[in-house]
DSSP file (Angstrom, degrees, kcal/mol; ACC not computed):
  #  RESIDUE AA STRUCTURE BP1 BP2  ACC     N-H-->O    O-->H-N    N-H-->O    O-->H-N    TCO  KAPPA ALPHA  PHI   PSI    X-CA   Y-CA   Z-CA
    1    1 A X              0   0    0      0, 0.0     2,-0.4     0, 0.0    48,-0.0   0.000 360.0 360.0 360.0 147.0    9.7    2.4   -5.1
    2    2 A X        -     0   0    0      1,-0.1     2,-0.0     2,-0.0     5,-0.0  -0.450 360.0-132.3 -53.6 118.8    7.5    5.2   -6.5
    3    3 A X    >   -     0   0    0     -2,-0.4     3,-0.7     1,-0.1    -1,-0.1  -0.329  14.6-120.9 -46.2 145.3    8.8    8.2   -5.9
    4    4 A X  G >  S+     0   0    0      1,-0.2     3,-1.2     2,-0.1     2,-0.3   0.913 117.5  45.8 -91.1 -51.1    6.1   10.9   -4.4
    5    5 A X  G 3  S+     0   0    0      1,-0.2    -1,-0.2   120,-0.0    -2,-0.0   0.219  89.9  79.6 -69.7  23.9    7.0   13.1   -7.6
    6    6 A X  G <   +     0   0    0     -3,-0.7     2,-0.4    -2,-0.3    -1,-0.2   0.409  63.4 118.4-112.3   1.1    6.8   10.3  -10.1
    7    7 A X    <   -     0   0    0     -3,-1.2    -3,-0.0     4,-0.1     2,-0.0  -0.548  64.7-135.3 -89.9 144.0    2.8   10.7  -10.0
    8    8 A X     >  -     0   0    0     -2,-0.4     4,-2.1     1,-0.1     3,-0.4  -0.434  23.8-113.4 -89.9 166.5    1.6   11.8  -13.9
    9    9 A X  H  > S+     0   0    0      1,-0.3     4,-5.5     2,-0.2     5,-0.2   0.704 121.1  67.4 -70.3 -25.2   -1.1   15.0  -13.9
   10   10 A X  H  > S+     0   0    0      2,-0.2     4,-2.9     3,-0.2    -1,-0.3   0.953 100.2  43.9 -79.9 -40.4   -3.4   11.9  -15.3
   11   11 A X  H  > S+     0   0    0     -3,-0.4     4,-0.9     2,-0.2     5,-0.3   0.971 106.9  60.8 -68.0 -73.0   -3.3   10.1  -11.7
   12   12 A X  H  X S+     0   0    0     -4,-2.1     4,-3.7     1,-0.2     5,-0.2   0.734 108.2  43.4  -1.7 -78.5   -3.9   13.6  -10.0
   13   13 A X  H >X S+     0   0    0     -4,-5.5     3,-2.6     2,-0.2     4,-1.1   0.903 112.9  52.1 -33.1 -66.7   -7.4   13.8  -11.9
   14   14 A X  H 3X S+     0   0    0     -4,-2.9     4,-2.3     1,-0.3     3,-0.5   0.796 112.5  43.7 -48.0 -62.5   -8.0   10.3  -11.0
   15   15 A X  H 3X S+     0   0    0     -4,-0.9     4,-2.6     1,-0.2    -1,-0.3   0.816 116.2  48.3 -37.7 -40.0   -7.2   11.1   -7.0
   16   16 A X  H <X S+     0   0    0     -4,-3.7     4,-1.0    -3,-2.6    -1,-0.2   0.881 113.3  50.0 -84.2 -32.8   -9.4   14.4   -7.2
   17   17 A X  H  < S+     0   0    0     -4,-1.1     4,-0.4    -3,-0.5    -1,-0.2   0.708 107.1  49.2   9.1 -69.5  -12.1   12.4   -8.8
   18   18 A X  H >< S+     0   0    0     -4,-2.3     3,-2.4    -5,-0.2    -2,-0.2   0.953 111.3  51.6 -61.8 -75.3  -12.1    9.8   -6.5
   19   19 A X  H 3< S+     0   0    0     -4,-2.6    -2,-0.2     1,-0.2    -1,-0.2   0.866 112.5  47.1 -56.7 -23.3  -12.3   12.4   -3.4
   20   20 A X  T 3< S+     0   0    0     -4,-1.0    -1,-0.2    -5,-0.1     2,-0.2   0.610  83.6 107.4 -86.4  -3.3  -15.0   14.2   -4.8
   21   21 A X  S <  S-     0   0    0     -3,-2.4     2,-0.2    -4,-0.4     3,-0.0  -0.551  74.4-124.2 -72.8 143.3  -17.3   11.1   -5.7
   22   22 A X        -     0   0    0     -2,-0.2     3,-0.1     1,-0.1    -1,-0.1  -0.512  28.2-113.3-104.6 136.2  -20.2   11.0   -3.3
   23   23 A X        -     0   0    0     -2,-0.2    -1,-0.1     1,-0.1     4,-0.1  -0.495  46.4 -91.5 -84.1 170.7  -20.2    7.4   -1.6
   24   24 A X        -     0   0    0      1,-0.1     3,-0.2    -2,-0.1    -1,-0.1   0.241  26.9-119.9 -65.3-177.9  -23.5    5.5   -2.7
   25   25 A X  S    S+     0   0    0      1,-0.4     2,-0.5    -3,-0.1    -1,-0.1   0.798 103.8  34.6-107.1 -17.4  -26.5    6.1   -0.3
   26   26 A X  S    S-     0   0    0      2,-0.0    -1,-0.4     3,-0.0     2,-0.2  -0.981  75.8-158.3-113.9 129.9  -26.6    1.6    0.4
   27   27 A X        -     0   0    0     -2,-0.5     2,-0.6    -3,-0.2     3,-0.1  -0.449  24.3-114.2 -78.4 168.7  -23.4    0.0    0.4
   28   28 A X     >  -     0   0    0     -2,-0.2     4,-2.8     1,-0.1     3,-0.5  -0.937  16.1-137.1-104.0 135.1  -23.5   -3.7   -0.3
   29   29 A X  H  > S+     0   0    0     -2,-0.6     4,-2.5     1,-0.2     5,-0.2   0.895 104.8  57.1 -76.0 -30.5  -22.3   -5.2    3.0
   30   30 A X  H  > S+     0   0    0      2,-0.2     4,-0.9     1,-0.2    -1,-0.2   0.850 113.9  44.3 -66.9 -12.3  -19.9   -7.9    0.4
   31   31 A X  H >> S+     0   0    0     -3,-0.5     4,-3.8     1,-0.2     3,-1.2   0.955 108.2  52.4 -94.8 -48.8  -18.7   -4.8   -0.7
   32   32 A X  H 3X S+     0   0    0     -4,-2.8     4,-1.7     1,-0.2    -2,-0.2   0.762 112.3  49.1 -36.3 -40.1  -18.3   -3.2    2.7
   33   33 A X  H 3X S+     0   0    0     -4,-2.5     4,-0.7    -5,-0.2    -1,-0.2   0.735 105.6  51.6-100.5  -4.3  -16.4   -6.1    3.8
   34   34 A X  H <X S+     0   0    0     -3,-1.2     4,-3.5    -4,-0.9    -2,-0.2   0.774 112.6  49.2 -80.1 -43.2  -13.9   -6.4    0.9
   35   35 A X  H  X S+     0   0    0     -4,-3.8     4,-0.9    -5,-0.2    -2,-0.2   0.937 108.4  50.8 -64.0 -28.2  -13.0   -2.8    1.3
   36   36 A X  H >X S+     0   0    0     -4,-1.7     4,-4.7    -5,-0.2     3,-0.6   0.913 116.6  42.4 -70.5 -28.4  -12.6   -3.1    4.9
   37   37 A X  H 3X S+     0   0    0     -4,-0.7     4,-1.1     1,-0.3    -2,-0.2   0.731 114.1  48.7 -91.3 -31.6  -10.1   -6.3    4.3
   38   38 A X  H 3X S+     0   0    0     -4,-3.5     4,-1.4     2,-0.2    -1,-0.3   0.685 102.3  59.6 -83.0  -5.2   -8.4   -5.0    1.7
   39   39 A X  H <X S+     0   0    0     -4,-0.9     4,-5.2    -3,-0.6     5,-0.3   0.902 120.1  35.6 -46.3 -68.6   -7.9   -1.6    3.7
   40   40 A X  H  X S+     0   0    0     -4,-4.7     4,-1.0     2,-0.2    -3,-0.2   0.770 111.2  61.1 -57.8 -18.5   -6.1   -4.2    6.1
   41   41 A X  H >< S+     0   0    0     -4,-1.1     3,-4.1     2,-0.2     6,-0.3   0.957 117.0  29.7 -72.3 -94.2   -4.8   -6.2    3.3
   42   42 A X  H 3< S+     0   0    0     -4,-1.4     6,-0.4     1,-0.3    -1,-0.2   0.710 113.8  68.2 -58.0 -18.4   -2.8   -3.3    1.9
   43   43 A X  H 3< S+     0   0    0     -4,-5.2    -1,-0.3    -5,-0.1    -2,-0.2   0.963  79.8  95.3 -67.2 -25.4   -2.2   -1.5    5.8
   44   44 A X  S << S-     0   0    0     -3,-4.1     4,-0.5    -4,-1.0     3,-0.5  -0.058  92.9-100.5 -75.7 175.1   -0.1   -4.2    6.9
   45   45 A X  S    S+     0   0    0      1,-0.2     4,-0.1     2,-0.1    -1,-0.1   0.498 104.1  29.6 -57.4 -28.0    3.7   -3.7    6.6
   46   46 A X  S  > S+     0   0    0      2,-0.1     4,-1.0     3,-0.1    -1,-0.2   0.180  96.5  70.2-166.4 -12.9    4.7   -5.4    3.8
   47   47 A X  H  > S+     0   0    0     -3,-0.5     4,-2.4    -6,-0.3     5,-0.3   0.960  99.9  48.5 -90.4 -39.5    2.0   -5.8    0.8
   48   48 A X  H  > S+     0   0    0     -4,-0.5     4,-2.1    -6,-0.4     3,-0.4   0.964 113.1  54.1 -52.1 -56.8    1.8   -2.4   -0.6
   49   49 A X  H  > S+     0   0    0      1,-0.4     4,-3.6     2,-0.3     5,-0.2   0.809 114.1  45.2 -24.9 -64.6    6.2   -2.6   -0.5
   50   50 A X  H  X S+     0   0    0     -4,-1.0     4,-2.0     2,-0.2    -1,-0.4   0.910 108.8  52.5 -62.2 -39.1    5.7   -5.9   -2.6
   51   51 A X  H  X S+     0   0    0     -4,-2.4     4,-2.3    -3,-0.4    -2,-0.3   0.959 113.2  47.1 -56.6 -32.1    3.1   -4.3   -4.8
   52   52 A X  H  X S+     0   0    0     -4,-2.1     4,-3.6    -5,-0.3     5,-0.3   0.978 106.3  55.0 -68.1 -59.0    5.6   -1.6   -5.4
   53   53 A X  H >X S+     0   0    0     -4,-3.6     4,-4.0     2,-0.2     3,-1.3   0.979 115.4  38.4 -46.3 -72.9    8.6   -3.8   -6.0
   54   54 A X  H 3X S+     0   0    0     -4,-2.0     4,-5.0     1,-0.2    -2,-0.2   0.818 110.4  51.9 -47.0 -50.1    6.8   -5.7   -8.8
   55   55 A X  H 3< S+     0   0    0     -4,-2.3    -1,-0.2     1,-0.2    -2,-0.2   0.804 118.7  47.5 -54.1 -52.5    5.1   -3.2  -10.3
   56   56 A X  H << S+     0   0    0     -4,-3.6    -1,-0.2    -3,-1.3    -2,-0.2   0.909 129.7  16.8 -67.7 -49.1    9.0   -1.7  -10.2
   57   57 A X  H  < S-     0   0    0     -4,-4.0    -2,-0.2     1,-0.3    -1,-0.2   0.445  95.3-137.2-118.1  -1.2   11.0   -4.7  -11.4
   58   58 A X  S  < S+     0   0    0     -4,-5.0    -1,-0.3    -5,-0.4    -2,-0.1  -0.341  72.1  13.9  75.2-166.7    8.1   -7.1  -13.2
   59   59 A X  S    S-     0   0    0      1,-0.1     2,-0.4    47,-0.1    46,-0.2   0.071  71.2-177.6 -62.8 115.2    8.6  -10.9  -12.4
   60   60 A X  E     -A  104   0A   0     44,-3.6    44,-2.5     3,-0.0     2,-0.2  -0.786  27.1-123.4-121.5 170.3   10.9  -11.9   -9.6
   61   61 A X  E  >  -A  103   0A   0     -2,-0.4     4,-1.5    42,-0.2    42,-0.3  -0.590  41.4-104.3 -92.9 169.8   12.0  -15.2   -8.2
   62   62 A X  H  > S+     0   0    0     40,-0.5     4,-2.4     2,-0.2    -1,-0.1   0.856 116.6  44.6 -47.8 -43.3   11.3  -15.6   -4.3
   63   63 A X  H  4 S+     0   0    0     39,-0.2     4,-0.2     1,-0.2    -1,-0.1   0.949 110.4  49.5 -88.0 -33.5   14.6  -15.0   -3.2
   64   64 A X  H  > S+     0   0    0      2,-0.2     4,-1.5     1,-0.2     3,-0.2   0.682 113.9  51.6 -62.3 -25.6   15.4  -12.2   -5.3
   65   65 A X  H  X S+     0   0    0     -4,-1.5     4,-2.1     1,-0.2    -2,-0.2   0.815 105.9  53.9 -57.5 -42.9   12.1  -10.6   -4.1
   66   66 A X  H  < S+     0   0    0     -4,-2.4    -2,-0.2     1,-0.2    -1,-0.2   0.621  98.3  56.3 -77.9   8.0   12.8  -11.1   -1.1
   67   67 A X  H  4 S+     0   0    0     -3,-0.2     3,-0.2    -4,-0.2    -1,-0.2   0.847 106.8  60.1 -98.6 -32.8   16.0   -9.4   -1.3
   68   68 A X  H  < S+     0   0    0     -4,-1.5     2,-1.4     1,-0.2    -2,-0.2   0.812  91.4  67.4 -32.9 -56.1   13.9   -6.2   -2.6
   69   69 A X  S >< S-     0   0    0     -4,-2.1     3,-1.3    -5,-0.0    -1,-0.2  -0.488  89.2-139.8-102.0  73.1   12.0   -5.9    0.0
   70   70 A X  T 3  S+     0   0    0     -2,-1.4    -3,-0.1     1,-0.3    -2,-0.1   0.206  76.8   8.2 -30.4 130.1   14.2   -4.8    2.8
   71   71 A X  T 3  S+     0   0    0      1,-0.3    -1,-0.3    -5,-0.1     2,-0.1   0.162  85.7 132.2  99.4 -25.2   13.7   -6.2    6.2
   72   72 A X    <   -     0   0    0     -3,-1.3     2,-0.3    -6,-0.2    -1,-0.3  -0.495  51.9-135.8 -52.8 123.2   11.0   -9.0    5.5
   73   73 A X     >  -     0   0    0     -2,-0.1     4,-2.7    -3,-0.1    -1,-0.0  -0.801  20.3-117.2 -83.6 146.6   11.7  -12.2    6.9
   74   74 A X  H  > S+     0   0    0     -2,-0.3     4,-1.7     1,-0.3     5,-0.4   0.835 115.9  54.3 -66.6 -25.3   11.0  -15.2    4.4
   75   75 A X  H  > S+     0   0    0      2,-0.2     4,-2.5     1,-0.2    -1,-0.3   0.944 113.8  44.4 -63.0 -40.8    8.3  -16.7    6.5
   76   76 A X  H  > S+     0   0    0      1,-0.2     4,-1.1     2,-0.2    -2,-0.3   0.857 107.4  52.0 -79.5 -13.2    6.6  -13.3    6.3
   77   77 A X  H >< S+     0   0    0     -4,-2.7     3,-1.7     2,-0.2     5,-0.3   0.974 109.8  61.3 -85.6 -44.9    7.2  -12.7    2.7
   78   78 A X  H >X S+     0   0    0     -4,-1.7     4,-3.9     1,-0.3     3,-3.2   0.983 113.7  33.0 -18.6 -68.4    5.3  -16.8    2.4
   79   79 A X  H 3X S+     0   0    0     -4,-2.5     4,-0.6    -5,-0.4    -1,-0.3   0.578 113.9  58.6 -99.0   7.6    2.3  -15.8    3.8
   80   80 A X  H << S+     0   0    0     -3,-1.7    -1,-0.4    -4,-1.1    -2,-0.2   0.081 117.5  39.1-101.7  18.8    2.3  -12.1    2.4
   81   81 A X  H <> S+     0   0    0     -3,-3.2     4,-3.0    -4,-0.2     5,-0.2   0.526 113.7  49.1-101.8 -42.8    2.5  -13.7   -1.0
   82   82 A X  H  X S+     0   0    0     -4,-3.9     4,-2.7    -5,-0.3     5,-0.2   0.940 109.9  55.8 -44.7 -53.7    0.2  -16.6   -0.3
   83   83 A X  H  X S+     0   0    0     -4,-0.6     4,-0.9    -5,-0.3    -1,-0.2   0.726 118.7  39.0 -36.9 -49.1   -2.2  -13.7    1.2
   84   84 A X  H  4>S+     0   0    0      2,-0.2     5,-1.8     1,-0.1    -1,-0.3   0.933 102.3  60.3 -44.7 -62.0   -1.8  -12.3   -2.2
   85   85 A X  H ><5S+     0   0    0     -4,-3.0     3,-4.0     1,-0.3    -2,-0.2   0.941 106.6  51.1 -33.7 -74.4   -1.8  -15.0   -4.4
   86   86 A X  H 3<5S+     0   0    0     -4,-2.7    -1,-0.3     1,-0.3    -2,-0.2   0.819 111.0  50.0 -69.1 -18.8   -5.7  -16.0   -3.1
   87   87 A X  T 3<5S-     0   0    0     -4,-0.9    -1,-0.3    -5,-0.2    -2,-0.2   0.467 114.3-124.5-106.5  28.0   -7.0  -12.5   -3.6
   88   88 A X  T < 5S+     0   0    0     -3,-4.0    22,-0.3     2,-0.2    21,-0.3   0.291  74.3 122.8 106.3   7.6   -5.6  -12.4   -6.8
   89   89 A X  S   <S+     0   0    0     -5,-1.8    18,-1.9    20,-0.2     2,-0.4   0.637  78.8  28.3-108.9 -22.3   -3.4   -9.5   -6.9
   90   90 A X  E     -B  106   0A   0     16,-0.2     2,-0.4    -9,-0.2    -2,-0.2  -0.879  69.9-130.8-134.4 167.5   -0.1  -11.6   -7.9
   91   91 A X  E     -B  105   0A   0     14,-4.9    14,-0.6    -2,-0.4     2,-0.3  -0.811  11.7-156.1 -97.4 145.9    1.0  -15.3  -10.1
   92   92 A X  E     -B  104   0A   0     -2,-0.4     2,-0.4    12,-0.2    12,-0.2  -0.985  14.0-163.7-117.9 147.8    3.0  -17.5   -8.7
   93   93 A X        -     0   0    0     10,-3.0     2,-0.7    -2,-0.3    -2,-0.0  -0.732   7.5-161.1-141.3 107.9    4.6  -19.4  -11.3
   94   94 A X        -     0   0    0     -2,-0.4     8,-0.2     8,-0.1     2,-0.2  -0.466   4.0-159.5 -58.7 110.5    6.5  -22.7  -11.0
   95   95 A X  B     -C  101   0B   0      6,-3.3     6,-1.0    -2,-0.7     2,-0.8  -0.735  25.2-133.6 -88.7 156.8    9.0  -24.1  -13.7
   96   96 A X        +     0   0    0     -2,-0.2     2,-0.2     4,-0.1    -1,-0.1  -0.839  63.3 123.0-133.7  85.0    9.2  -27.5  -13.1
   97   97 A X        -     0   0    0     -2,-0.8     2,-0.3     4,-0.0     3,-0.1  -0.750  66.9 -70.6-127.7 169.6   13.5  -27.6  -13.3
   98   98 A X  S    S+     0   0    0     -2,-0.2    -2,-0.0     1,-0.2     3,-0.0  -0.937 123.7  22.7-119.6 144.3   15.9  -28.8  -10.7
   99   99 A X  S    S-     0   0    0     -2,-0.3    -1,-0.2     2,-0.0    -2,-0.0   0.818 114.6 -97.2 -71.4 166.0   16.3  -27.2   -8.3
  100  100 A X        -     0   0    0     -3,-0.1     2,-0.5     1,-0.1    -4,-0.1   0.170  26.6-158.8 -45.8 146.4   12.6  -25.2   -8.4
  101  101 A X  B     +C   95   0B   0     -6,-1.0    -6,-3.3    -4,-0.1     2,-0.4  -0.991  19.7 176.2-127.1 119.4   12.6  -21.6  -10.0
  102  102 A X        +     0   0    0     -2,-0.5   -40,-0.5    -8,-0.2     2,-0.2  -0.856   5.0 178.2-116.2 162.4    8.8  -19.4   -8.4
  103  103 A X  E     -A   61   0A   0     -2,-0.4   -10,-3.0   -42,-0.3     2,-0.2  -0.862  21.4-135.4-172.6 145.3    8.8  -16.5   -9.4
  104  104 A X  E     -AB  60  92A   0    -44,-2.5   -44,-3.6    -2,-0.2     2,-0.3  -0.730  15.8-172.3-120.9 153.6    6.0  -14.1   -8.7
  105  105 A X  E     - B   0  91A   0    -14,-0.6   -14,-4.9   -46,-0.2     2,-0.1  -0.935  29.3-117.5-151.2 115.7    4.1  -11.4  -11.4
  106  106 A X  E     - B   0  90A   0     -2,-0.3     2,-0.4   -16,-0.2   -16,-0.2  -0.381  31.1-138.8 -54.9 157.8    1.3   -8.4  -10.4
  107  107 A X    >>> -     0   0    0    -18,-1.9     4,-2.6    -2,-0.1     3,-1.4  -0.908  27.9-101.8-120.4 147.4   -1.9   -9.4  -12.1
  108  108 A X  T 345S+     0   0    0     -2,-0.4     5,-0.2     1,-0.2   -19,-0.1   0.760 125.9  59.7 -50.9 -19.3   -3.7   -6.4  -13.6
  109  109 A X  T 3>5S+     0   0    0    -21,-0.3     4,-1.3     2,-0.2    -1,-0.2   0.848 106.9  47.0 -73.7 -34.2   -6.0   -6.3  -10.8
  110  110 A X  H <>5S+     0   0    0     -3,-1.4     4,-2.0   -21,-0.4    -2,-0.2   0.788 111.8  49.4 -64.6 -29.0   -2.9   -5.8   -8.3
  111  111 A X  H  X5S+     0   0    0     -4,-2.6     4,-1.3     2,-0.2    -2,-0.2   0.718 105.4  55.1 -73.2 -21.3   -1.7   -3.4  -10.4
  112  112 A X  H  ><S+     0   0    0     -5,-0.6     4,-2.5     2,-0.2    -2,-0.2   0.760 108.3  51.2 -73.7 -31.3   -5.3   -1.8  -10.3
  113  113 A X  H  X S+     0   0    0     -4,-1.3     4,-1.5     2,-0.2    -2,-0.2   0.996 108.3  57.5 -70.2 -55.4   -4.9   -1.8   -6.0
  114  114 A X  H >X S+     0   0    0     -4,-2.0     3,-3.9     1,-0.3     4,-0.7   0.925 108.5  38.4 -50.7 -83.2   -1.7   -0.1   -6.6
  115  115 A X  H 3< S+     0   0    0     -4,-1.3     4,-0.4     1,-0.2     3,-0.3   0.814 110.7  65.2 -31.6 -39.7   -3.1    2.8   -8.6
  116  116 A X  H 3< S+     0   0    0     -4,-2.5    -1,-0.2     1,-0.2     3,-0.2   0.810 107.9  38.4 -66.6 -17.8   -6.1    2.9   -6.3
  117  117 A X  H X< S+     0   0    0     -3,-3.9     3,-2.0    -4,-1.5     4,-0.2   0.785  87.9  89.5 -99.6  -2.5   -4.1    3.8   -3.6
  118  118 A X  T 3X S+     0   0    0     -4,-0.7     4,-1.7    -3,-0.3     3,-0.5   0.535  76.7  75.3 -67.6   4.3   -1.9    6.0   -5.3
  119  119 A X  H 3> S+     0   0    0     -4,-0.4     4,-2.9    -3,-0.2    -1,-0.3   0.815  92.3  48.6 -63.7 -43.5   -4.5    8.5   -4.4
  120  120 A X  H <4 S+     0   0    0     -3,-2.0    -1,-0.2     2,-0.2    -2,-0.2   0.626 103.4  59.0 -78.8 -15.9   -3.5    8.7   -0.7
  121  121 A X  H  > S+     0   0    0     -3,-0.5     4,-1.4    -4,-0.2     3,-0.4   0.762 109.6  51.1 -85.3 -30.3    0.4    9.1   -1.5
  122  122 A X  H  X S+     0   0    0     -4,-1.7     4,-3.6     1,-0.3     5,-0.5   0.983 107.2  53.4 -55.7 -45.5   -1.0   12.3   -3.4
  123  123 A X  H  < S+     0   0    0     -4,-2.9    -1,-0.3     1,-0.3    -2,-0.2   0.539 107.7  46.0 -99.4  22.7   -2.8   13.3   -0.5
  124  124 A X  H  > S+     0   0    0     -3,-0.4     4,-0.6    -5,-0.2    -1,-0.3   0.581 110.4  53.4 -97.3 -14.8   -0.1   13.3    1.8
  125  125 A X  H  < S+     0   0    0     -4,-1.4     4,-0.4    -3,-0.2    -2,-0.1   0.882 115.6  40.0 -47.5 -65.4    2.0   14.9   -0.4
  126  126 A X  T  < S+     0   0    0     -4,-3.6     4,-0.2    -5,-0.3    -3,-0.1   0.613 124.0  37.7 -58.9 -25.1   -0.6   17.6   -0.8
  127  127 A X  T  > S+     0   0    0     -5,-0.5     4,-1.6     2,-0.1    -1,-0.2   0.607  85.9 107.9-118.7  -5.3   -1.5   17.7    2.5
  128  128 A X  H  X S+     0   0    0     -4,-0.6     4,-0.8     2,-0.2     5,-0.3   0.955  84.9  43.7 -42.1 -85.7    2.4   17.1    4.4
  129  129 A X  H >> S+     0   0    0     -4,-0.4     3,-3.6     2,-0.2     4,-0.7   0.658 114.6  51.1 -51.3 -96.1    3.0   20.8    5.8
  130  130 A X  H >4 S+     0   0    0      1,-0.4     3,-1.3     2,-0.2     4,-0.4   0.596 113.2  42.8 -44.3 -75.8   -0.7   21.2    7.2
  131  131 A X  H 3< S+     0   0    0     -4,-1.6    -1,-0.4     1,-0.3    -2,-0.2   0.397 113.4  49.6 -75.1  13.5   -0.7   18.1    9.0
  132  132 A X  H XX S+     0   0    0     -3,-3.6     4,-2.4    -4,-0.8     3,-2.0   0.664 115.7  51.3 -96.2 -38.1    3.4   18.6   10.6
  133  133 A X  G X< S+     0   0    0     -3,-1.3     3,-2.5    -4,-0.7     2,-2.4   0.860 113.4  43.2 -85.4-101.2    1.8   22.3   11.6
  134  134 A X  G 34 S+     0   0    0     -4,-0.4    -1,-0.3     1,-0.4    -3,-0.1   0.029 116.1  45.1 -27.0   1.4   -1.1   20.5   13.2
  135  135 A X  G X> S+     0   0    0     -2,-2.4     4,-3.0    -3,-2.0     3,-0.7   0.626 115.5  45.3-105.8 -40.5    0.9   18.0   14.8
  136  136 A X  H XX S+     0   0    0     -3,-2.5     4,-1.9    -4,-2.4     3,-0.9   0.971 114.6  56.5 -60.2 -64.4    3.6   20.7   16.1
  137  137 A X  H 3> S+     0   0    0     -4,-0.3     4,-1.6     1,-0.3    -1,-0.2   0.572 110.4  36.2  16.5 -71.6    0.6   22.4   17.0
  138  138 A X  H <> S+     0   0    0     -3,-0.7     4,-0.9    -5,-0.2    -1,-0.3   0.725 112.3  57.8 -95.5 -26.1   -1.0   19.6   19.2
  139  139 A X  H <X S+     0   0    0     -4,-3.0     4,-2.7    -3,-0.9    -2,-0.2   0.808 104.3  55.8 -58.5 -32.2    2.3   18.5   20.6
  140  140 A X  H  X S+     0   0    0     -4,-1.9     4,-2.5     2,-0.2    -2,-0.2   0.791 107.9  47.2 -45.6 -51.4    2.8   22.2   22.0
  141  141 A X  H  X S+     0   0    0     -4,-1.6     4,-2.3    -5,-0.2    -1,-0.2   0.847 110.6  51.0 -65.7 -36.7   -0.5   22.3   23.8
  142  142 A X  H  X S+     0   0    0     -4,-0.9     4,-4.3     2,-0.3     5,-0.2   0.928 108.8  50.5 -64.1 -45.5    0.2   18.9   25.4
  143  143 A X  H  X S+     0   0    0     -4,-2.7     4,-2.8     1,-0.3    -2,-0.2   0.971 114.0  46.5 -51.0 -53.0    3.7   20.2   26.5
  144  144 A X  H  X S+     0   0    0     -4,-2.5     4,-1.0     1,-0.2    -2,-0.3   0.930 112.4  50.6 -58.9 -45.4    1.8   23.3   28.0
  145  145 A X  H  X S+     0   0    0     -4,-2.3     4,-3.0     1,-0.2     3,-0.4   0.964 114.2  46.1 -49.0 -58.2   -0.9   20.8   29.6
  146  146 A X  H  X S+     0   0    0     -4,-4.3     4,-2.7     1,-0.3    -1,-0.2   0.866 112.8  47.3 -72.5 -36.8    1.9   18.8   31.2
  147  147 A X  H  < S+     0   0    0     -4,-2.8     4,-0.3    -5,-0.2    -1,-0.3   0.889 110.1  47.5 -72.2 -25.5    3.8   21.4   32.5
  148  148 A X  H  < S+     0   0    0     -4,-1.0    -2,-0.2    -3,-0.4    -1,-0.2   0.580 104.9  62.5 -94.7 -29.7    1.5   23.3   34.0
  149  149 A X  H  < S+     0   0    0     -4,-3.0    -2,-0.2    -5,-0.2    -1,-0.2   0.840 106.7  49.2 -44.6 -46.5   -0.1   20.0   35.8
  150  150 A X     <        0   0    0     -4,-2.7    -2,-0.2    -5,-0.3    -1,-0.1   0.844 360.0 360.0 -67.8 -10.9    3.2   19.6   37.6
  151  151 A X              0   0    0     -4,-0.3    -1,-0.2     0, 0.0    -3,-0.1   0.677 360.0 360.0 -77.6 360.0    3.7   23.0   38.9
C-alpha cells in the first residue's frame, strides 16, 4: 500500500492545484452523477485497497489478489472487480488453459482514479494534528455537556 510519505513534490502541486481550482459555475448533471458514483465507487471498503494492490504488484490472478487484500471475502472481491471491470478501471484477462488462469490489470484510467484521489491522503496528512485537536476538542465539551446534565 502507498505509504503517506511515498507522495513525490510533483503529486503535492497536483493536490494544491486541484484544491484551488474554482468549480465551474454549471456542472453537467452526467458529470454530477459520475462524480457522485464514483465518490461511492471508491468510498466503499474495498476498491480503493484493490486499486492500491495492483497499482502495487501489477497483474494478479484472482486468488492471489485476493490474498492481498486482507479480509475480503471472494464473493466480495467478485463483485468489487466486476464493479470495476464495467467502469473500466481494471482487465480481466482469461487464458484459456486447464484449469482457468484470470488475472486482473489497472487500466490507465484506474490508475488515473488512484492519483486523483491521492490528493485527499495528502490532505489528511497535512491536516492530521488539526483535526485530532478538533476532535479532542469536541469530545471534551460533550464530556462536560454530559456530566453536567446528570448532576
Amino acid at each position: 500500500m502507498t505509504k503517506l510519505g511515498d507522495y513525490t513534490p510533483a503529486d503535492r502541486v497536483r493536490a494544491a492545484a486541484i484544491r484551488e481550482t474554482e468549480p465551474p459555475a454549471e456542472i453537467d448533471p452526467r458529470v454530477d452523477a459520475l462524480v457522485a458514483d464514483m465518490i461511492g465507487r471508491v468510498a466503499d471498503k474495498w476498491s480503493m485497497v484493490i486499486l492500491e494492490v495492483l497499482e502495487e504488484h501489477g497483474e494478479l490472478r484472482f486468488t492471489r489478489l485476493g490474498e492481498k487484500v486482507a479480509g475480503i471475502s471472494q464473493k466480495m472481491l467478485t463483485q468489487t472487480l466486476r464493479r470495476m471491470e464495467r467502469d473500466g478501471l481494471i482487465v480481466r484477462t482469461v487464458h484459456p488453459v486447464i484449469p482457468p488462469r484470470v488475472e486482473y490489470r489497472l487500466t490507465d484510467l484506474g490508475r488515473s482514479l488512484g492519483r486523483a484521489f491521492c490528493g485527499v491522503w495528502i490532505w489528511a496528512e497535512d491536516h492530521l494534528g488539526t483535526i485530532e485537536a478538533a476532535r479532542r476538542d469536541f469530545d471534551a465539551r460533550q464530556d462536560g455537556q454530559a456530566s453536567r446534565s446528570v448532576a
